[in-house]
C-alpha positions in Angstrom: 110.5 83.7 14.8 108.0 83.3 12.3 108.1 79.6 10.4 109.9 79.6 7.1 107.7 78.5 4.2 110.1 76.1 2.5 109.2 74.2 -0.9 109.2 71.2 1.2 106.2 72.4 3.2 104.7 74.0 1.0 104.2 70.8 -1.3 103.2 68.4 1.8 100.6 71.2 2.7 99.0 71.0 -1.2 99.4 67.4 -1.5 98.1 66.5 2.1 95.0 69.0 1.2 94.3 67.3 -1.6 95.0 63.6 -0.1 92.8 64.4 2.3 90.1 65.2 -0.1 90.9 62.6 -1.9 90.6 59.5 0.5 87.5 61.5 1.8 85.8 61.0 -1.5 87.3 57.2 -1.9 86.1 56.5 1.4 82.6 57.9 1.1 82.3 56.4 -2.3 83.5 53.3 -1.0 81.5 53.2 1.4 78.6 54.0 -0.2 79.0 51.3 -2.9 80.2 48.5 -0.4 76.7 49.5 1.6 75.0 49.5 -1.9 76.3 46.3 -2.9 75.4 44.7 0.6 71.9 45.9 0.8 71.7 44.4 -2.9 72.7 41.2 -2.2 70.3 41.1 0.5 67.7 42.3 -1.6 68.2 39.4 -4.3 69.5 36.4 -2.2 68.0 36.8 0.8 64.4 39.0 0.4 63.2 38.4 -3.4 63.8 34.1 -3.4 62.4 34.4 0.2 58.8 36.1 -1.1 58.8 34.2 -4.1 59.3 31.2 -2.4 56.9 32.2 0.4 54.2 33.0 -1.9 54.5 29.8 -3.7 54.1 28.0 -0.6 51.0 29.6 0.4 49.8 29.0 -3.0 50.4 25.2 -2.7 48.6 25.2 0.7 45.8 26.9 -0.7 45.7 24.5 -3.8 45.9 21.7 -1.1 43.2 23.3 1.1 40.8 22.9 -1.9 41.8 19.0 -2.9 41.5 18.1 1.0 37.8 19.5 0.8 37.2 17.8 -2.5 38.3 14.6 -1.3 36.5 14.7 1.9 33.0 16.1 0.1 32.9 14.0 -2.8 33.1 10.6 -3.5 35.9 9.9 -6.1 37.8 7.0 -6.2 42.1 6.6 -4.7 43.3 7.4 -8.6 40.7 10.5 -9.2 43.0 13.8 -10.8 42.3 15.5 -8.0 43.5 12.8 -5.2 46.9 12.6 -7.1 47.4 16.3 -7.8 47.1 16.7 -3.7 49.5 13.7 -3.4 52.0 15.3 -5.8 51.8 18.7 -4.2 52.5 17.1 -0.8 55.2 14.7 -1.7 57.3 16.5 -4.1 56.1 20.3 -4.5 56.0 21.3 -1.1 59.5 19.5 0.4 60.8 21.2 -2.5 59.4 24.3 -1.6 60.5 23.8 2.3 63.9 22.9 1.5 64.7 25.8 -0.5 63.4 27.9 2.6 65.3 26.4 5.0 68.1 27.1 2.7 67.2 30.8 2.9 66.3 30.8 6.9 70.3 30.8 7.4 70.1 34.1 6.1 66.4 35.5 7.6 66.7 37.6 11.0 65.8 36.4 14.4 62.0 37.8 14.3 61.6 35.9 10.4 62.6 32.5 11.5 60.3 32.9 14.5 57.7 33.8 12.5 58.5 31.0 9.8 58.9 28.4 12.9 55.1 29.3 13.6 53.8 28.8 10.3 55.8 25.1 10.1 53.8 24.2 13.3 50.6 25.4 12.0 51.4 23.7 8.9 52.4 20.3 10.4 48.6 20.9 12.1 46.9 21.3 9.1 48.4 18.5 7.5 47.6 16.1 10.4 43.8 17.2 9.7 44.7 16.0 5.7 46.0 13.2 7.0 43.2 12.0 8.7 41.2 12.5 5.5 43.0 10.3 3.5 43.5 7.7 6.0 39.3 7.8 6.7 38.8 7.6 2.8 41.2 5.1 1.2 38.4 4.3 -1.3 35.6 4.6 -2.9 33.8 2.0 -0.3 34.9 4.0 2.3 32.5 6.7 1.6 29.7 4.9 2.4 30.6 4.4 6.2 28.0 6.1 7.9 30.6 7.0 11.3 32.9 8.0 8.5 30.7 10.2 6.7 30.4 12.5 10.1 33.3 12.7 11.2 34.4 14.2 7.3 31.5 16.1 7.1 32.5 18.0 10.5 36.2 18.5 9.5 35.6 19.6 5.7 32.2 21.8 6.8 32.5 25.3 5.5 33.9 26.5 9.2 35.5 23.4 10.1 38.5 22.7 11.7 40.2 22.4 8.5 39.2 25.7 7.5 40.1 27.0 10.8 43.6 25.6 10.6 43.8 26.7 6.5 43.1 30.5 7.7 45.6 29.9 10.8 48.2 29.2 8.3 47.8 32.0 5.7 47.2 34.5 8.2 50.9 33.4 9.6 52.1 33.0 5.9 51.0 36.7 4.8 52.8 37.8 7.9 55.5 36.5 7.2 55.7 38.2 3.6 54.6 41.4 4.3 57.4 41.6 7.2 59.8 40.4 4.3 58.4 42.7 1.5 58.5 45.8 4.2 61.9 44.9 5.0 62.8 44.8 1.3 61.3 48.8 0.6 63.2 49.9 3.6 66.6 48.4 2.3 65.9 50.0 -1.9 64.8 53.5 -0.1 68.2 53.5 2.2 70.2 52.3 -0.8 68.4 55.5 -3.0 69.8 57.7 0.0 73.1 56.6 -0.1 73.9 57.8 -3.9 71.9 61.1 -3.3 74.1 61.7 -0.5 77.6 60.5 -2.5 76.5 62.9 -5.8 76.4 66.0 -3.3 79.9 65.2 -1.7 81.4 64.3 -5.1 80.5 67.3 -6.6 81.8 70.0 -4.2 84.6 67.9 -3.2 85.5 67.2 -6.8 86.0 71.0 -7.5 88.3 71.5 -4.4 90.8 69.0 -5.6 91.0 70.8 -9.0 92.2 74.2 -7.2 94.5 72.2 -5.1 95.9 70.4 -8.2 96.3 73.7 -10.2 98.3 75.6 -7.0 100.3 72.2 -6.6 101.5 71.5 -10.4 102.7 75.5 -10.4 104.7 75.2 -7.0 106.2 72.0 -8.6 106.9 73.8 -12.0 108.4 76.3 -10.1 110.9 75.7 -7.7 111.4 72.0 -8.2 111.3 70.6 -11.8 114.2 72.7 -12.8 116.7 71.8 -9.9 115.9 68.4 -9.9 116.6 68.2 -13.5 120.5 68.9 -12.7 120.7 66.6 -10.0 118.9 63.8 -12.4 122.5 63.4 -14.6 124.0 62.9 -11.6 121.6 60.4 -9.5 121.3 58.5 -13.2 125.5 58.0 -13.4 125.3 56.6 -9.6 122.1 54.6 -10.6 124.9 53.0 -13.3 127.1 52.5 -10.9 129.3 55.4 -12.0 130.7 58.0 -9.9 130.1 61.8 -11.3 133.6 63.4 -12.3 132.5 67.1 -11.6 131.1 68.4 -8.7 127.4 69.0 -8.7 126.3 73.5 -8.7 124.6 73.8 -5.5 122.3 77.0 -4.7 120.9 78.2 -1.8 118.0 76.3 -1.0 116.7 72.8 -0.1 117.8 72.1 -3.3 121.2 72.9 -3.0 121.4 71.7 0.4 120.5 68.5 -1.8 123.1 69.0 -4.0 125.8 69.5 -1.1 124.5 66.2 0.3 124.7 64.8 -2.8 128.8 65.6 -3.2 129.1 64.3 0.1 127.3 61.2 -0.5 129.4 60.3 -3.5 133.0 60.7 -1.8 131.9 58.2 1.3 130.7 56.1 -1.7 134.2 56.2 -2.9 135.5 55.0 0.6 132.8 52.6 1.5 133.1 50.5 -1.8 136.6 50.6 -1.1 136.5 49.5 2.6 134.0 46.9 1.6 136.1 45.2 -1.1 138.2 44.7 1.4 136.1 43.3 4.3 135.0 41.0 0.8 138.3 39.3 0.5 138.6 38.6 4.7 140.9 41.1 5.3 139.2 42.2 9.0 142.2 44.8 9.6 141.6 47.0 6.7 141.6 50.9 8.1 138.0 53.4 7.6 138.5 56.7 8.2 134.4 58.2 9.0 133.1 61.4 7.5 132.9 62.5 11.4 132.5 62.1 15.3 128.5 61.8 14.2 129.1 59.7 10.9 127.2 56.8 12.0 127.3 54.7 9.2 131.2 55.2 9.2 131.3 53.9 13.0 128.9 51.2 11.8 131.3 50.0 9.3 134.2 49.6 11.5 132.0 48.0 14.4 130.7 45.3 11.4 134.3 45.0 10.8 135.6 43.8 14.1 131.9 41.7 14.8 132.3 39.8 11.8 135.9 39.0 12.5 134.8 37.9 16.1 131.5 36.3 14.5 133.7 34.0 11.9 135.5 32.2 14.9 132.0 32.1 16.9 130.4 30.5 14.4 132.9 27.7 14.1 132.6 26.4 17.6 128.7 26.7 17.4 128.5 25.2 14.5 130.4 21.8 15.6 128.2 22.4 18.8 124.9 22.0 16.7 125.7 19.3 15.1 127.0 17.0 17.9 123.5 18.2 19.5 121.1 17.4 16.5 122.7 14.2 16.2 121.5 13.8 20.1 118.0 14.9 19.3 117.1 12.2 15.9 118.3 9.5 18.1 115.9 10.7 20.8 113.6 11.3 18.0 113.3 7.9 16.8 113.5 6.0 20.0 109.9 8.0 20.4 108.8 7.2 17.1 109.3 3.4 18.0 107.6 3.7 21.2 104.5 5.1 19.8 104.2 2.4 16.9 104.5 -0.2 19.1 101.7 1.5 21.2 99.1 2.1 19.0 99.9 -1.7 17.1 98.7 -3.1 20.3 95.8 -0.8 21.3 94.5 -1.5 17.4 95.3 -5.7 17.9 93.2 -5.2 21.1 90.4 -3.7 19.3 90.4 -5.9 16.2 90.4 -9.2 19.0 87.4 -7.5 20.7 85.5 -7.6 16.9 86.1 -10.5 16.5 84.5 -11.2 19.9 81.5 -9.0 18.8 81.0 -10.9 15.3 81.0 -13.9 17.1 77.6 -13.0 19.0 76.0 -11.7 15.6 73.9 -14.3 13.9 75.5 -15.5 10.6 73.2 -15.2 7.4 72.6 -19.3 7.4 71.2 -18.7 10.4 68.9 -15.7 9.3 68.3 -17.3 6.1 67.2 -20.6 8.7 64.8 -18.8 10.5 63.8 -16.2 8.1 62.9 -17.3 4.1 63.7 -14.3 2.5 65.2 -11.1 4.5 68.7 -9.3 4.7 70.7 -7.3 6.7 72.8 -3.9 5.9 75.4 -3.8 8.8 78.0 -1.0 8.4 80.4 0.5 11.6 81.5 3.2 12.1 84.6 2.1 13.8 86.3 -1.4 13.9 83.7 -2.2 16.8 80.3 -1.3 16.9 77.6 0.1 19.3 74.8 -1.3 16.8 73.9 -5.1 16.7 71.0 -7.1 15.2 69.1 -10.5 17.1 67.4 -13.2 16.0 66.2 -16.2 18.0 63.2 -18.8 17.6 60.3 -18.8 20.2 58.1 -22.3 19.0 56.4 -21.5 15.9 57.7 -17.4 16.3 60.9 -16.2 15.1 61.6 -13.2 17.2 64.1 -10.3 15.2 65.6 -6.9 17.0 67.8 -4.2 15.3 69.5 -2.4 18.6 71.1 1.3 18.2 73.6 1.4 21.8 74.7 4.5 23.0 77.6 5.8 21.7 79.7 4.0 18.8 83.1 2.4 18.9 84.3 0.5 21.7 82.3 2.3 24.3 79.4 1.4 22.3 80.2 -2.4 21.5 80.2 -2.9 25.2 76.8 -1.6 25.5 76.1 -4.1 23.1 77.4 -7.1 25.0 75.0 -5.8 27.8 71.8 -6.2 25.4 72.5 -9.4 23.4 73.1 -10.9 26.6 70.2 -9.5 28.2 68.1 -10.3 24.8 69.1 -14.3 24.5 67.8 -14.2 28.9 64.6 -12.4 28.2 63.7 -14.4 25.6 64.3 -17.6 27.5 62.3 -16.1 30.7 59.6 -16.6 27.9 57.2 -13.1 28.6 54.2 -14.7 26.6 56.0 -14.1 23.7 55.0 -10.5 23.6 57.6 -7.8 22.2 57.0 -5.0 25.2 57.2 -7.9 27.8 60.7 -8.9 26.9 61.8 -5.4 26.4 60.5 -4.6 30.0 62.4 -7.6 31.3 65.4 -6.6 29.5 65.1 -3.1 30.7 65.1 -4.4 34.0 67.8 -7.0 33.3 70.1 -3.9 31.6 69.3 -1.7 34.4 70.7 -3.9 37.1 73.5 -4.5 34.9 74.5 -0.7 34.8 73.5 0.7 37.5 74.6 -1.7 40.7 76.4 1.1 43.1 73.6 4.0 42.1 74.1 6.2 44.9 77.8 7.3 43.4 77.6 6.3 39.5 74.6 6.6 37.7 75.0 5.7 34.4 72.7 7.6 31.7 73.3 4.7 28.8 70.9 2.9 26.9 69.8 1.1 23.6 67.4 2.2 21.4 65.7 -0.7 19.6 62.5 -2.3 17.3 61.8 -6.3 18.9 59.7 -8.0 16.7 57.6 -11.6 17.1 56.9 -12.8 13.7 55.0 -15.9 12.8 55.8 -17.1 9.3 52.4 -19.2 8.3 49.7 -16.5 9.5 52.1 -13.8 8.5 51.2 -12.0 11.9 53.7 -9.9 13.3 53.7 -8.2 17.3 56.1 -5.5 17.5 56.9 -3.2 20.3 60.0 -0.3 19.8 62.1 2.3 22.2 62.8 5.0 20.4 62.9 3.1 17.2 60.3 2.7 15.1 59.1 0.2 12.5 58.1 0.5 8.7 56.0 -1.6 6.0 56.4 -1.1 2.7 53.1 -2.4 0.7 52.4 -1.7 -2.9 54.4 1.2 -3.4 53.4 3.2 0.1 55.0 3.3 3.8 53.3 2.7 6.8 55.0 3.7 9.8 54.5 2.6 13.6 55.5 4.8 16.5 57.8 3.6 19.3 57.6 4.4 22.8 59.8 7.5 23.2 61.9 5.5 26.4 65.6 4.3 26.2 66.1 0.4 27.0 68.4 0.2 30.3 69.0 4.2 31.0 66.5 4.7 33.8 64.2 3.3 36.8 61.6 0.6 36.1 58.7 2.9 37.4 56.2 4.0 35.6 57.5 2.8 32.5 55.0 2.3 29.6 55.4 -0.3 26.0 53.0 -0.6 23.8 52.5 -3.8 21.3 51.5 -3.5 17.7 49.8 -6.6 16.1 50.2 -6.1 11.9 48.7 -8.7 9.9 51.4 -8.8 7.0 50.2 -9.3 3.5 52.3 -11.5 0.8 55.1 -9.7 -0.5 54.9 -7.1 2.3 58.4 -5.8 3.4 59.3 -4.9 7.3 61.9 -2.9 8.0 63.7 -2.2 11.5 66.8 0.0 11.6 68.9 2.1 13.9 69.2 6.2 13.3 72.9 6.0 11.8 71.9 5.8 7.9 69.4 9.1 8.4 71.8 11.1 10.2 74.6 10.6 7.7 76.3 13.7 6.0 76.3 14.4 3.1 74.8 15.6 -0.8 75.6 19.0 -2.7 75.3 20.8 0.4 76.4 19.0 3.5 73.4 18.3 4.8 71.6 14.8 6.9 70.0 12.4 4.7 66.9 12.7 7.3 64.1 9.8 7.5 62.0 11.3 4.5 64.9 10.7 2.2 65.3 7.2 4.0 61.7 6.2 4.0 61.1 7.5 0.0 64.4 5.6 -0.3 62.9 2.1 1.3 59.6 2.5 -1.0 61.7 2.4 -3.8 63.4 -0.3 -3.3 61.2 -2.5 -1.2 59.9 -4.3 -4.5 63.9 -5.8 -5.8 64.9 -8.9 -4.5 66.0 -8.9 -0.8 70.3 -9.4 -1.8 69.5 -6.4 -4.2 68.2 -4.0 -1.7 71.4 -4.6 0.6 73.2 -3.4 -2.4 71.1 -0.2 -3.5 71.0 0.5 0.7 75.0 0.8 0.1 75.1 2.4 -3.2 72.5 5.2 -2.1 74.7 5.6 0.9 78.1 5.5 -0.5 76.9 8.6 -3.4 74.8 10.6 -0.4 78.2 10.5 2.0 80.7 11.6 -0.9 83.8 12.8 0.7 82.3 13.3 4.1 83.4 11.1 7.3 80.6 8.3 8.8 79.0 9.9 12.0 77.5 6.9 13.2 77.1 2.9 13.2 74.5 1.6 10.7 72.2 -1.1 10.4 69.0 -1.7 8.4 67.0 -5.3 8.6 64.5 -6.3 6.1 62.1 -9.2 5.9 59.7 -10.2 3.4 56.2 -11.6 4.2 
């Protein structure tokens, strides 16, 4: 029997062909434009400020290739144009230029940021060979060294190692922008594709949904908008909540079979409001005679009938149930609540006890300000304990000063702390010469028989990091040895840094392990500064970021020429504006002293 054609199916078949042509050309244009806008973004966010940014950079490195040579060929004196300009270029222009990379690098792909980690190391190369320039030629004088004057003449010589390392980096550099430039074509020609593709589709598909339209709109005309207009009276009276008072024409087709429906509908209407005004009013034995055996909204309103009679004396039992048994649960509810106060008040009295045991071992500022004339000390923790702690003793004419960084933070870490002040105030009175990297090996030893006594079954991986210092106030000489911190001097507006030994105090075997002493002869006015790692690995700024030892170190220059109090204060303000909203990560202490 062949399929009757009914107006039903014949408008789904012209409306799904011209759906289906329709979210084809939606979804191809949408995904044409979601692809465009994509390969756009990457274009201007990612590719464009990335070659700018790289070409600026190799720009700067050749300008500072140039003023290396300059200052290593020809005598000039520290405050010559060119000296400057190269100071400027490396301390502001190029960390501006870097940070605005590694902004981008979140962005770059896999082979880029390998490629970009290659030119940072050749970089960091090239200016270790500057460095060694400047710190050869500090002056004018320093020209006329005769040892000096080969040594720069080997390094700046057309050829040299300098201009080795300079081609090294732009070779890597211009890699590194052609792969991004390439990358950049190949993402404007694919975009190009994508419309010329969309315009053919459009087109074609456009003119196919016209015809299906037309057909559509003249089956609609036809055997729809005319039927449905007499049923429209009636629908709009029931929509009013007004039952017709003649009975709808029917005819013989889906329309009519509508209309049939419709007369139907509007007598069970009839009974249904009726039945349900008086379910309304609680009368739950009210008779509903159904449409038919198959009526099964009919059956439904007699079986809501009897359940909500049987529901109305269920509920009343449950609810007197539920509220003997939430009555239960607060009390039980509360009895926890008190438990866990009363828990975590003692576990916080314990804590704020074992502080005060752990001030009691710090030195108090008359003490500091006894031993040393003009110094200061920022101490901030983390947590109500801390793992960091700062020492100060006298040794017969030598005052001998630590800043200590424990492992960890919190209570774990102001136990660690215990271990080195006690271990400090021993080595010092063993005596060790007086030398820095004496008492830190006999506190080593002295910390790592503290921690490790039953080795075979616990070895413990713990430490302190920490910069021991031997000062002697009336020659200003000063014999410092570090592990894993280091120490700075601030003189006349520059930084000079010395490097720790890269060893933990207490975390491993006494063999084979190597501290080196550093003898400064401090000038007047000459700040020290000794600190642990917590104020450059805060979070924090505009975008979340660590605070990092360049910011700390330009931020120590600054402020190494205020008064000793003062710098405490700007040490906090700086670090108070640079955290923001953002939670303390670690324990933090920075100790100054003035020659």
């Amino acid at each position: 029997m062949a399929m009757r054609m009914t107006i039903g199916r014949k408008i789904g078949l012209g409306f799904g062909l011209f759906i289906f042509f329709a979210l084809l050309v939606v979804l191809l244009t949408n995904r044409t434009l979601e692809r465009s806008r994509e390969i756009n973004e990457e274009i201007n966010e990612v590719y464009s400020p990335s070659v700018d940014a790289l070409v600026r950079l190799r720009n700067l490195t050749v300008s500072s290739h140039m003023l290396i040579k300059h200052w290593a060929l020809l005598e000039s004196r520290a405050d010559a144009p060119e000296k400057t300009s190269l100071v400027e270029i490396t301390t502001q222009e190029l960390p501006r230029v870097l940070d605005q990379l590694d902004t981008l690098m979140g962005k770059w792909q896999p082979d880029e940021i390998a490629l970009m980690s290659n030119v940072s190391a050749q970089m960091e190369e090239m200016f270790r060979l500057h460095d060694r320039i400047k710190e050869m030629l500090p002056s004018l004088e320093s020209y006329n060294d005769p040892f000096v004057h080969m040594e720069r003449t080997g390094m700046a010589e057309e050829g040299g190692p300098i201009d080795q390392q300079h081609a090294k980096v732009l070779a890597e550099l211009d890699r590194l922008v052609e792969l991004q430039e390439r990358k950049r074509r190949e993402l404007g020609g694919g975009m190009i594709k994508s419309f010329d593709s969309l315009k053919f589709f459009v087109l074609y598909m456009g003119m196919g949904l016209v015809v299906i339209g037309i057909v559509v709109a003249f089956l609609i005309i036809r055997d729809i908008v005319g039927p449905v207009q007499r049923l429209r009276n009636v629908l709009l009276s029931l929509g009013r909540g007004v039952f017709p008072r003649t009975r709808v024409r029917t005819t013989n087709d889906e329309v009519g079979d509508m209309g049939k429906a419709l007369t139907t509908l509007v007598a069970g209407l009839r009974r249904t409001t009726d039945f349900s005004h008086a379910v309304a009013a609680g009368d739950f034995t009210a008779e509903y005679q159904p449409l038919s055996d198959e009526d099964m909204l009919g059956h439904a309103l007699l079986k809501m009938r009897d359940e909500l009679g049987q529901r109305e004396r269920v509920l009343e039992m449950k609810v007197a149930e539920r509220t003997e048994e939430v009555v239960r649960q607060k009390e039980e509810v509360e009895r926890q609540s008190r438990k866990v106060v009363e828990l975590y008040k003692n576990v916080t009295d314990s804590i704020r006890y074992a502080k005060r045991l752990q001030d009691s071992i710090l030195p108090p500022d008359r003490r500091i300000k006894e031993l040393l004339r003009d110094a200061f000390v920022y101490f901030r923790p983390k947590d109500i304990v801390s793992g960091d702690f700062y020492w100060i003793e006298r040794a017969g004419d030598r005052v001998l000063f630590a800043a200590v960084d424990c492992t960890g933070h919190g209570v774990p870490g102001a136990f660690m702390s215990l271990v080195g002040h006690n271990g400090l105030n021993q080595a010092a009175k063993e005596g060790s010469g007086g030398r820095p990297s004496e008492m830190l090996k006999d506190l080593n030893r002295i910390a790592f028989e503290a921690l490790h006594k039953d080795r075979e079954q616990h070895l413990v991986r713990d430490g302190m990091d920490m910069a021991l210092c031997s000062y002697d106030p009336v020659t200003r000489i000063l014999d410092y040895a570090g592990a894993n911190s280091p120490l700075y001097v601030a003189r006349q507006g520059e930084l000079l840094t010395f490097a720790p030994n890269k060893t933990a105090i207490g975390s491993f075997d006494l063999n084979g392990m190597t501290l080196t002493d550093h003898r400064i002869e401090l000038r007047q006015n000459d700040m020290v500064y000794v600190f642990s790692d917590g104020y450059a690995d805060q979070f924090g700024g505009p975008k979340g970021k660590k605070f990092l030892y360049r910011r700390f170190r330009e931020l120590l220059v600054e402020i190494s020429s205020q008064p000793t109090d003062r710098q405490r204060m700007l040490l906090h303000d700086a670090f108070n504006a640079w955290r923001g909203a953002h939670e303390q990560v670690d324990d933090i202490l920075v100790m100054g002293v003035r020659a």
